[in-house]
C-alpha positions in Angstrom: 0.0 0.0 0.0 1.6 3.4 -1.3 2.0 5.6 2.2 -0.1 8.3 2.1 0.9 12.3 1.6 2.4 14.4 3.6 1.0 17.8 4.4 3.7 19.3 2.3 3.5 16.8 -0.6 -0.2 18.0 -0.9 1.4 21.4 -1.8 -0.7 22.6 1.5 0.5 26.8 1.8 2.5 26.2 5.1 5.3 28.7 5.9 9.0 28.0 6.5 11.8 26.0 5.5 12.0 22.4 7.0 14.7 20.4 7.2 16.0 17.8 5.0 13.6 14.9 7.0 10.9 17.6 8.1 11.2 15.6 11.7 12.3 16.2 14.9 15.1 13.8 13.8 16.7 16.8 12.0 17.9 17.9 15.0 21.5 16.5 15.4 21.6 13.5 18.0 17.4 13.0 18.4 16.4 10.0 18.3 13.0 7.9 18.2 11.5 4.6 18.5 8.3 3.0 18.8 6.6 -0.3 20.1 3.2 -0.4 18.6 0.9 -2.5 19.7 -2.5 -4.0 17.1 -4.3 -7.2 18.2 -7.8 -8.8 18.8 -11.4 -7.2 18.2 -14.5 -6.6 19.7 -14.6 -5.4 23.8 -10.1 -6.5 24.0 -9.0 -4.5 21.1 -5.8 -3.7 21.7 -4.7 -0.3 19.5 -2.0 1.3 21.3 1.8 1.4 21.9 4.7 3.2 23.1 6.7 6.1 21.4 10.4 6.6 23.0 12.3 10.3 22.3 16.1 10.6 23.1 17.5 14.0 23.4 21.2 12.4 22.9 22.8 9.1 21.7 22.4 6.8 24.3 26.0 6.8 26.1 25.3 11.0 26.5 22.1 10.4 28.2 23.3 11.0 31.9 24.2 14.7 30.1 21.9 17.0 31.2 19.7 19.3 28.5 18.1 22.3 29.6 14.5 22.6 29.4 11.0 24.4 29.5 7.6 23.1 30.1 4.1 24.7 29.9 0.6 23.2 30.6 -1.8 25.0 28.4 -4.5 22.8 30.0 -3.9 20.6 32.8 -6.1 17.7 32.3 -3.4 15.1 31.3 -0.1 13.9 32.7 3.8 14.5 31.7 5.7 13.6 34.7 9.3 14.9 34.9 7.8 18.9 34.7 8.2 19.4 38.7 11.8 19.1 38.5 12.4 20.9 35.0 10.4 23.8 36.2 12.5 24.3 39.4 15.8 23.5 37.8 15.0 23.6 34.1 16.7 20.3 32.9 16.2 16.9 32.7 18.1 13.5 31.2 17.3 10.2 29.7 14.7 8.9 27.4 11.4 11.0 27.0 8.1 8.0 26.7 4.9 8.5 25.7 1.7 5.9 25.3 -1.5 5.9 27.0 -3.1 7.4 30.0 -3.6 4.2 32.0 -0.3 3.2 30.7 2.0 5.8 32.3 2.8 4.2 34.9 4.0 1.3 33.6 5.7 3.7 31.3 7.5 5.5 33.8 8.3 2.7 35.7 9.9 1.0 33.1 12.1 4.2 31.6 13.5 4.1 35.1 14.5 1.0 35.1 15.8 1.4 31.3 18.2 4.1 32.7 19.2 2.2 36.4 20.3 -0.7 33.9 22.2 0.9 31.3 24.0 3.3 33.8 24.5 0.8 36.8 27.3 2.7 37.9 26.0 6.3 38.7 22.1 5.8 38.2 20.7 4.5 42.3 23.6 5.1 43.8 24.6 8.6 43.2 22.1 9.8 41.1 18.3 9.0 40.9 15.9 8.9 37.4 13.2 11.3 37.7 11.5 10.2 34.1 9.8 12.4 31.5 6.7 10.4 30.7 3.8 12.2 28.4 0.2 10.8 28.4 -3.4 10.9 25.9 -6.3 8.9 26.4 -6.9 6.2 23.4 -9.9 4.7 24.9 -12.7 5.0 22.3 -10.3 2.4 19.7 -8.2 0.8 22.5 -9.0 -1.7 25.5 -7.5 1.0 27.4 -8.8 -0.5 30.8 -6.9 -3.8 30.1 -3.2 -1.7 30.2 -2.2 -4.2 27.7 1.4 -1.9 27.3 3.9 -3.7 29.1 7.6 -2.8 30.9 9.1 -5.0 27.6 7.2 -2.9 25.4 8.5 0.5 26.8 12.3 -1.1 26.7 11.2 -1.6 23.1 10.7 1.6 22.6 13.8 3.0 24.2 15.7 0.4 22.8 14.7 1.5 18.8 15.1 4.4 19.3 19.1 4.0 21.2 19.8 1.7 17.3 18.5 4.3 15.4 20.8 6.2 13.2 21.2 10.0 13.2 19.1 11.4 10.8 16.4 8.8 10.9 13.1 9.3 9.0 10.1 9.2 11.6 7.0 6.8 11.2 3.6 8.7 11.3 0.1 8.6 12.1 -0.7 5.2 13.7 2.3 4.2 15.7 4.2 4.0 18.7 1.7 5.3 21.6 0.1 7.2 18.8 -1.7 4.1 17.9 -5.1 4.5 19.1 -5.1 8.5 19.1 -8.0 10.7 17.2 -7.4 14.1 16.3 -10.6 16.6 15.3 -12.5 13.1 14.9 -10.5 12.0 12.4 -7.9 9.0 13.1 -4.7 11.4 14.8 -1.8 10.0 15.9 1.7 10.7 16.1 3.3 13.5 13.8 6.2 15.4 13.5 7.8 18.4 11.4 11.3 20.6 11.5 12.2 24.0 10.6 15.7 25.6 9.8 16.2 29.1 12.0 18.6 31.5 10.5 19.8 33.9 13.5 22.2 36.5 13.0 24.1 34.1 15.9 23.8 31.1 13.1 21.6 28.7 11.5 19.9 26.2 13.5 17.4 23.2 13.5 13.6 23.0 15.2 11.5 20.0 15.5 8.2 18.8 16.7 7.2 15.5 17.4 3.1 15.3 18.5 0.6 12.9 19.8 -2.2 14.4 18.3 -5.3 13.5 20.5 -7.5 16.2 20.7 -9.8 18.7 19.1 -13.6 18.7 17.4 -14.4 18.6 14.1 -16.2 21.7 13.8 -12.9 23.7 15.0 -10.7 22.4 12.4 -8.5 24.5 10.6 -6.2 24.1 8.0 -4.2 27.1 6.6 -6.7 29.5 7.6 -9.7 27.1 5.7 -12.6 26.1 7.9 -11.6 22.7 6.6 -13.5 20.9 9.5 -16.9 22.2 8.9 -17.0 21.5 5.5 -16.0 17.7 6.5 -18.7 16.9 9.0 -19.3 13.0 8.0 -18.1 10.5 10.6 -17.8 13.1 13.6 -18.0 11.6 16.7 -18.9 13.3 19.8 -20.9 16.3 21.3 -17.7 17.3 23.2 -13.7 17.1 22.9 -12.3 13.9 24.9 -9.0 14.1 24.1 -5.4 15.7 24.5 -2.0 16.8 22.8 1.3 16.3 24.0 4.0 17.8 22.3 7.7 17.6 22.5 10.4 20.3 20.8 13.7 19.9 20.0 16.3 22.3 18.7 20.2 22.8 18.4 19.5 26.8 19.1 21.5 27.6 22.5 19.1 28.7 24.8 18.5 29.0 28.3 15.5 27.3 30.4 14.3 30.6 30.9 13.8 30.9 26.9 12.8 27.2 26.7 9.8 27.7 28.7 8.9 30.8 26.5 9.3 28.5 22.9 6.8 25.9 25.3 4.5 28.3 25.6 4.4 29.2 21.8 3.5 25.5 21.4 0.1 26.6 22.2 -0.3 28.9 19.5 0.7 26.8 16.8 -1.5 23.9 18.0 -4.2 26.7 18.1 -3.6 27.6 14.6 -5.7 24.0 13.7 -8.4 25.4 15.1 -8.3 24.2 18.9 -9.4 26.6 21.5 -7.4 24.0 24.2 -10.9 22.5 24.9 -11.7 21.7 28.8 -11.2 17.9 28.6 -7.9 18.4 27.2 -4.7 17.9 28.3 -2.9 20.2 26.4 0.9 20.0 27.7 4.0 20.8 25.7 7.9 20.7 26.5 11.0 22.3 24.5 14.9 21.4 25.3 17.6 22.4 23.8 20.2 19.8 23.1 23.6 22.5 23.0 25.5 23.4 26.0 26.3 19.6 27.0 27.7 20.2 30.2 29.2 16.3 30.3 28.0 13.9 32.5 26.0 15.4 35.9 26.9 16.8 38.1 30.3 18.1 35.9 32.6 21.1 37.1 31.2 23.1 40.0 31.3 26.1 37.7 28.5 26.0 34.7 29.2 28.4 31.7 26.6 28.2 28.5 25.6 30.2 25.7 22.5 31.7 24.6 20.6 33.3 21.8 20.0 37.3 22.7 16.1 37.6 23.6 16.1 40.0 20.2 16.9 37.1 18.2 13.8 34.8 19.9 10.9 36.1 17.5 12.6 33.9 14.2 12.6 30.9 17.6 9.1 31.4 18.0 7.8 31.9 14.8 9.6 28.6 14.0 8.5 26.9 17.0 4.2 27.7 16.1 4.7 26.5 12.5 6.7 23.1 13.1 3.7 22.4 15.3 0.9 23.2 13.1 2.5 21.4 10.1 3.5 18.0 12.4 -0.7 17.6 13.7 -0.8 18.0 10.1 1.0 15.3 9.2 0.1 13.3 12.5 -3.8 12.9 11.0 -2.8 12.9 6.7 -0.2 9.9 8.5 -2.8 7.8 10.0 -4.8 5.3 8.7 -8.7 4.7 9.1 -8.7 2.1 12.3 -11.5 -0.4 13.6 -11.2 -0.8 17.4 -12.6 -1.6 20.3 -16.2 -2.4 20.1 -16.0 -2.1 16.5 -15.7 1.4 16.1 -14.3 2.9 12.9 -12.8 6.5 12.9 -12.2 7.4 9.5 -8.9 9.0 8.2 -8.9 12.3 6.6 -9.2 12.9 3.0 -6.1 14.2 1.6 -7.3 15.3 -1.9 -10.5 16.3 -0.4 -8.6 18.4 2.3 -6.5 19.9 -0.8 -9.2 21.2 -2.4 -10.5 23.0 0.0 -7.6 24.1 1.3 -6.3 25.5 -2.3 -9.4 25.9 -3.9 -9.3 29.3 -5.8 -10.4 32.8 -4.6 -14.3 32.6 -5.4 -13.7 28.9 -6.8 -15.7 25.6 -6.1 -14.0 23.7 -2.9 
């Protein structure tokens, strides 16, 4: 089966230059993997999975990489956020899956990182795990928490083989499995840009798991692209949630991290999203220069960082990488059958082009 378009290979008017892979992989030293998890029908359906983010090649992991959170609506989970807010960094493997699943996800990272650094990693230090949630119940057995420890090493484990500069799977994989996004079948996504400074040129990625939004709200380059699709739609209210993960090479400090997190909001807003009650809307950014070396280091921390005047092109960057990846989270996924037999149907890519680049005055 030919895989299906991107959101740029629809010739959709999105702004900016991405990077050669348009995925958060373009960012030197990122890494993902996935464990995804299909089986069984009926009341046990099991559509879910795991999706595993390293900020470094795995024998750099124990190097810190400064950080910035924001919850643009708290009804979700992405543990790790206490300790990034207070010191604003974090290390190891970021996981994501399911919301009855974290636990199990979080457990697991922990034990990923107490294994592979044995020395250091219980003794000295202790793994305070970045784990990121969304509800897949309406396709996914959900209750059963059918995502085990194995599977999260999985995860981690793809993503530690993976090569720099590795394309990244879309739409119904890793713990993107079972996701919906604007009642079409979501999932995970992802999308890069290339920031020219006058400090230098530097790389931006997103990697979502698109979970959230109503039909109605869609947007899609400035088309009311959801109201004009309403077959299929399935609920009254939203039910689910976004989280979103940032990468870049730009030097930047936590301080400026946290402001690039909170522009996450915006460019998930420009699909239409209002960040709806139900959802969880909660989005991190870290910035994988400055490598101190392995924590603690020298008792004497020097780092660079972008002047505030030269944040805007940061920003910019940071709302249309995140736009263009829930994009290509829902044009990635597939229609899915799942639990109790419901069907959520995938978007229409032609049918989304043309009324997206329908002419002025013209015929969607």
């Amino acid at each position: 089966m030919p895989s299906r378009p991107r959101a740029r290979e629809l010739a959709l008017p999105l702004p900016g230059a991405p990077g050669p892979l348009n995925a958060i992989t373009d960012v030197p030293g990122v890494r993902v993997g996935y464990k995804t998890l299909i089986s069984g029908e009926g009341e046990h359906a099991i559509r879910t999975g795991v999706t595993a983010i390293l900020p470094r090649a795995e024998d750099d992991l124990l190097h810190p990489v400064l950080a910035g959170s924001f919850s643009m609506n708290g009804n979700g989970e992405l543990t790790g956020c206490h300790w990034i807010d207070e010191a604003g960094w974090f290390m190891g493997p970021i996981t994501l899956t399911n919301t009855c699943s974290l636990g199990i996800a979080h457990h697991a990272t922990a034990r990923w990182m107490l294994k592979t650094f044995p020395d250091v990693m219980g003794e000295t230090l202790w793994p305070l795990p970045v784990v990121g949630e969304t509800f897949d119940g309406w396709l996914n057995d959900i209750a059963g928490q059918h995502v085990t420890e194995a599977d999260v090493l999985a995860a981690i484990e793809a993503a530690a083989a993976s090569p720099d500069f590795a394309p990244v799977a879309e739409g119904n994989v890793g713990g993107g499995t079972g996701m919906i996004a604007y009642e079409f079948k979501g999932g995970t996504g992802t999308s890069s840009r290339i920031v020219r400074t006058k400090a230098g040129e530097y790389t931006l990625g997103a990697l979502v798991q698109a979970n959230h939004g109503r039909r109605s709200w869609l947007t899609v380059c400035g088309a009311a692209a959801g109201r004009a699709m309403p077959e299929d739609a399935l609920w009254p209210s939203e039910r689910g949630s976004i989280i979103v993960i940032l990468a870049t090479d730009a030097p930047l400090e936590s301080t400026q991290l946290r402001r690039v997190a909170k522009r996450i909001g915006i460019g998930i807003g420009r699909g239409g999203t209002p960040s709806g009650n139900n959802s969880g809307d909660i989005f991190l950014a870290f910035s994988t220069a400055n490598d101190p070396g392995v924590f603690p280091g020298a008792p004497l921390r020097r780092i660079e960082a972008l002047s505030d005047e030269a944040m805007d092109d940061v920003f910019m960057a940071a709302v249309e990488v995140v736009e263009e990846a829930v994009l290509n989270a829902m044009l990635g996924a597939e229609t899915m059958v799942g639990r109790r037999g419901r069907l959520v149907r995938a978007i229409d890519p032609e049918r989304l082009k043309s009324l997206v680049c329908a002419p002025p005055g013209g015929a969607a």
